[in-house]
ZADO-1210 file (C-alpha; in nm, 4 decimals, padded with zeros to 6 digits):
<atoms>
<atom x="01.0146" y="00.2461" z="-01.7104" code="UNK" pos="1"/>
<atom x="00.7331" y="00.3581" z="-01.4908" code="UNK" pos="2"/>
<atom x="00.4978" y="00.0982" z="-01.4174" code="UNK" pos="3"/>
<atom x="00.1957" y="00.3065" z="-01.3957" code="UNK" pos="4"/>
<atom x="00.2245" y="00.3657" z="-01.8022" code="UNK" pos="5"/>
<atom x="00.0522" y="00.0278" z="-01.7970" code="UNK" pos="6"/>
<atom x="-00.2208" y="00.1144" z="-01.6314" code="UNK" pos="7"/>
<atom x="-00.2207" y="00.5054" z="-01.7526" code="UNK" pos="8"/>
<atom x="-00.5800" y="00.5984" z="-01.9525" code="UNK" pos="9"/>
<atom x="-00.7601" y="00.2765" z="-01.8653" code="UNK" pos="10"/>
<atom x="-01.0549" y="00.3749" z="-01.7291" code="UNK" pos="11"/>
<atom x="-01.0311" y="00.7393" z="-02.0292" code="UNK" pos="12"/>
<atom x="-01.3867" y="00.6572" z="-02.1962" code="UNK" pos="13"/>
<atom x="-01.5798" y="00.4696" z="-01.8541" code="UNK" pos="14"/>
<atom x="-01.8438" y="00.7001" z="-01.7573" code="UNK" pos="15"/>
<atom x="-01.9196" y="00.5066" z="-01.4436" code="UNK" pos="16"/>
<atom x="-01.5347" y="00.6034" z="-01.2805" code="UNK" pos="17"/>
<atom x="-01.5711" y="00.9315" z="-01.4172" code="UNK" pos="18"/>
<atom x="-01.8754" y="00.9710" z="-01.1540" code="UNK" pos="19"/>
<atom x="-01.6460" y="00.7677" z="-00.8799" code="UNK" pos="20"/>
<atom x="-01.3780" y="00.9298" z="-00.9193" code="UNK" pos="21"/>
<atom x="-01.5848" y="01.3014" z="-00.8949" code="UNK" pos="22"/>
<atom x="-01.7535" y="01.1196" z="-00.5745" code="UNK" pos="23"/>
<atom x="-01.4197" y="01.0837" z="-00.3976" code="UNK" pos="24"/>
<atom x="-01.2557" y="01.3697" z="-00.4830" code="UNK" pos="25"/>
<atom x="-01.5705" y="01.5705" z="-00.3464" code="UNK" pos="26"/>
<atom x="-01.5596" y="01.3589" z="-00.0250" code="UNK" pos="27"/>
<atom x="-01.1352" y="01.3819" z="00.0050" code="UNK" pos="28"/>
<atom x="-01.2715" y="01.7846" z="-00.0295" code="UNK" pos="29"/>
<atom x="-01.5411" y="01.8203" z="00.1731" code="UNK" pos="30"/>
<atom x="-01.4857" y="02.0454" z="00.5373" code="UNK" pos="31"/>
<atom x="-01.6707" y="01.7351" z="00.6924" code="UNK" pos="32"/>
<atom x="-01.5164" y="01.7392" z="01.0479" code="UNK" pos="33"/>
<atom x="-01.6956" y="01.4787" z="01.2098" code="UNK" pos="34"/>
<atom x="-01.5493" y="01.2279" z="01.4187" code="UNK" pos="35"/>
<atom x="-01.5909" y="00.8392" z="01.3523" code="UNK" pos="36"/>
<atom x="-01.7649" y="00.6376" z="01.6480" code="UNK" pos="37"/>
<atom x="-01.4015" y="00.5404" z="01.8302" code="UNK" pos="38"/>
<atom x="-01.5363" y="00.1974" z="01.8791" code="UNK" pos="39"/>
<atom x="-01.5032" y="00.0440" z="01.5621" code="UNK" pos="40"/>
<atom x="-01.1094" y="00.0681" z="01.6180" code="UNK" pos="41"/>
<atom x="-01.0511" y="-00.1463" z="01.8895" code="UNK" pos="42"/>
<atom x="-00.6697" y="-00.1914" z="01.9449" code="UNK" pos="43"/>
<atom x="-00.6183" y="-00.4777" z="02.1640" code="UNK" pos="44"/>
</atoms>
């Protein structure tokens, strides 16, 4: 069985991820190309 059927429709009637989830997928969409400030990945 898939294990995501256990989890599948939990959130179906919470207006607050609706708005989250419309948030992110605008962001994920957006053409913002701008670059994040290289310092705050320091590889050491």
């Amino acid at each position: 069985m898939n294990p995501w059927i256990k989890v599948a429709g939990l959130f179906k009637d919470d207006p607050y991820f609706a708005e989250i989830a419309l948030s992110i997928r605008a962001e994920r969409e957006s053409n913002d190309d701008s670059e994040v400030d290289p310092s705050l990945y320091i590889v050491e």
